[in-house]
C-alpha positions as a Python dict, from the first residue, in 0.01 Angstrom:
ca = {
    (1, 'X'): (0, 0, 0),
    (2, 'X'): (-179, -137, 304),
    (3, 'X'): (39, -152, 626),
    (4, 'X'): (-32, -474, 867),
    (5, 'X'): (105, -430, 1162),
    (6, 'X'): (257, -763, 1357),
    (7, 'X'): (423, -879, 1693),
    (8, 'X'): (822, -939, 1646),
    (9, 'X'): (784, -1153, 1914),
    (10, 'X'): (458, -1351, 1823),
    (11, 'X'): (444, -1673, 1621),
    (12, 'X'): (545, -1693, 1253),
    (13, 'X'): (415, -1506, 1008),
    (14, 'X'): (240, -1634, 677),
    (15, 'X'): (75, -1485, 393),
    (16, 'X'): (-239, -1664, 185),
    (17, 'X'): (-312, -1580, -184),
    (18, 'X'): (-714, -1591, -185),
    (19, 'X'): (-903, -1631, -522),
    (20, 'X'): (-1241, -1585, -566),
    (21, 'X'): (-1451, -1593, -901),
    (22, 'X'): (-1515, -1796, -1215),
    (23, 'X'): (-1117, -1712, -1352),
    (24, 'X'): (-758, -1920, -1353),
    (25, 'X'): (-511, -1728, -1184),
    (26, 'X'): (-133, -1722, -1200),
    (27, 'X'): (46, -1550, -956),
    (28, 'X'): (381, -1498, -771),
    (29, 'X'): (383, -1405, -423),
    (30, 'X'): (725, -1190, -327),
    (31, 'X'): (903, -1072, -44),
    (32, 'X'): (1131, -728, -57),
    (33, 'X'): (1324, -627, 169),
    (34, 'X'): (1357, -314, 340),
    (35, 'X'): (1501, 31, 261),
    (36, 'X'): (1626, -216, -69),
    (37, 'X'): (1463, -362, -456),
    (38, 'X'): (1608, -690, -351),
    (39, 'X'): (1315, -969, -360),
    (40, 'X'): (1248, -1321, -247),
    (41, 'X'): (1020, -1548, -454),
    (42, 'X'): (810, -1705, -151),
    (43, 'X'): (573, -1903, -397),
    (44, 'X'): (475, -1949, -728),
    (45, 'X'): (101, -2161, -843),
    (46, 'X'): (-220, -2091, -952),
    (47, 'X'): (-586, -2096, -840),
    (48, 'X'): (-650, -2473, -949),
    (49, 'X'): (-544, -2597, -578),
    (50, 'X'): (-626, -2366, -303),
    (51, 'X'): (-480, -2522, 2),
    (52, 'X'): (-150, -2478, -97),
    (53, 'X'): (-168, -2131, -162),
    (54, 'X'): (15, -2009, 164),
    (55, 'X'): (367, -1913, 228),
    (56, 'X'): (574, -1908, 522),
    (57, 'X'): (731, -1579, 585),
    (58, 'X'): (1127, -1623, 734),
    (59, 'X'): (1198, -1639, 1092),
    (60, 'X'): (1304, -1469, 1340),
    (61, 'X'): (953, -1307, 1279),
    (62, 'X'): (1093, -987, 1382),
    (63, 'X'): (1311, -977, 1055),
    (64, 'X'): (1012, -918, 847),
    (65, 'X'): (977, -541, 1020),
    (66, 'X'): (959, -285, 728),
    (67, 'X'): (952, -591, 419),
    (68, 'X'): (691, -591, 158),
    (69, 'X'): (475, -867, 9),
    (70, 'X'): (386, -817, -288),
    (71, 'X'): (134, -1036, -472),
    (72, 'X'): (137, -1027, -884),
    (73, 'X'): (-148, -1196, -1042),
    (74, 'X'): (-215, -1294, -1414),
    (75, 'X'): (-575, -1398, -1467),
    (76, 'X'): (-871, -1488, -1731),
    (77, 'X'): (-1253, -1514, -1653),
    (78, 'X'): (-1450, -1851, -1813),
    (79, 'X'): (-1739, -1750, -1792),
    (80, 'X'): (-1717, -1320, -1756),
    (81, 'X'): (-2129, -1314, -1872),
    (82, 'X'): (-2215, -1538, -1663),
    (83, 'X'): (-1999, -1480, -1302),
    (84, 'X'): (-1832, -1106, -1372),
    (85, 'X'): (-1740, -1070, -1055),
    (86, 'X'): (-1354, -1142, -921),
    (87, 'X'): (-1174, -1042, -586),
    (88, 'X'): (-850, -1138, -521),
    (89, 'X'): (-709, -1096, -158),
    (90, 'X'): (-326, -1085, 7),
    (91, 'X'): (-339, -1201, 354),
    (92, 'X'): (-115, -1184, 691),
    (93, 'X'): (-133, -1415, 931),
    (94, 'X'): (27, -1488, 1262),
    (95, 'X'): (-73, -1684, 1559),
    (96, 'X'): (-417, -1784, 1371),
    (97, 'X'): (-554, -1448, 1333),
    (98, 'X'): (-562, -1257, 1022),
    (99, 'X'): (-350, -933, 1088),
    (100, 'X'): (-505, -738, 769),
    (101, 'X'): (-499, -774, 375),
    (102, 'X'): (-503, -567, 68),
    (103, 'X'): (-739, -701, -174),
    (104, 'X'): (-804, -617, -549),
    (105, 'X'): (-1210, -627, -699),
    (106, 'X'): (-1409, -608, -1004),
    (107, 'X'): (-1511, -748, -1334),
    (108, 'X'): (-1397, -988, -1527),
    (109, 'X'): (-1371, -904, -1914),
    (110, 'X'): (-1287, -1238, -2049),
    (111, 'X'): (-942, -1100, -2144),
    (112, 'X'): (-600, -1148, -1980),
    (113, 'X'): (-635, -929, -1641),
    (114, 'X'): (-330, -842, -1406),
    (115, 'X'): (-359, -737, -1037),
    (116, 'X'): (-73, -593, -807),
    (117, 'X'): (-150, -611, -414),
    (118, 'X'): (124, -493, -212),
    (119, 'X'): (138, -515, 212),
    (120, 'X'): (416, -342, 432),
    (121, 'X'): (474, -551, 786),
    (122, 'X'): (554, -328, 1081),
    (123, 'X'): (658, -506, 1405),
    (124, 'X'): (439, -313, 1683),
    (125, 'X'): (427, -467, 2047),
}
């Protein structure tokens, strides 16, 4: 699990889904809360329309401290001989700069795939 690390007194928070590759992608983006297995579903979609692939995380940002996003992905490859290649990324945001990311690479086989990215916020000053 990658740790991003955040200001609890900076702007809000957001984290991006990015696809890239020759695949469709389903995917749920989650938030857990701390020291708990309780989850929020922050946004459901696919691949087919990028610029709505970003989620607002919930304010006061410094709520978030210790929470988890968690990004599940389904996916397929159209054309795995042609473009193998597939990296899917899990993004923070806050006050237009990316904080840090987990990200998830490799091959498409032209089968059902699955990816699980997973990124703990911390509030640092």
């Amino acid at each position: 699990m990658v740790t991003v690390f955040f200001k609890p007194d900076g702007g809000t928070l957001f984290a991006k889904a990015v696809f890239l590759g020759d695949m469709v992608a389903n995917y749920e983006m989650l938030l857990r809360e701390k020291n708990s297995n309780s989850e929020t579903s922050l946004l459901t979609g696919d691949n087919l329309n990028p610029e709505d692939d970003v989620a607002l995380l919930p304010t006061p940002v410094a709520i978030n401290d210790g929470r988890r996003v968690v990004l599940e992905t389904g996916f397929v490859g159209n054309k795995p001989d042609d473009n193998p290649n597939y990296e899917i990324r899990l993004e923070i945001f806050q006050d237009g700069q990316r904080l840090g990311f987990d990200v998830d690479s490799g091959a498409l086989n032209g089968k059902g795939q699955f990816s699980l990215l997973f990124v703990k916020l911390v509030a640092q000053q």
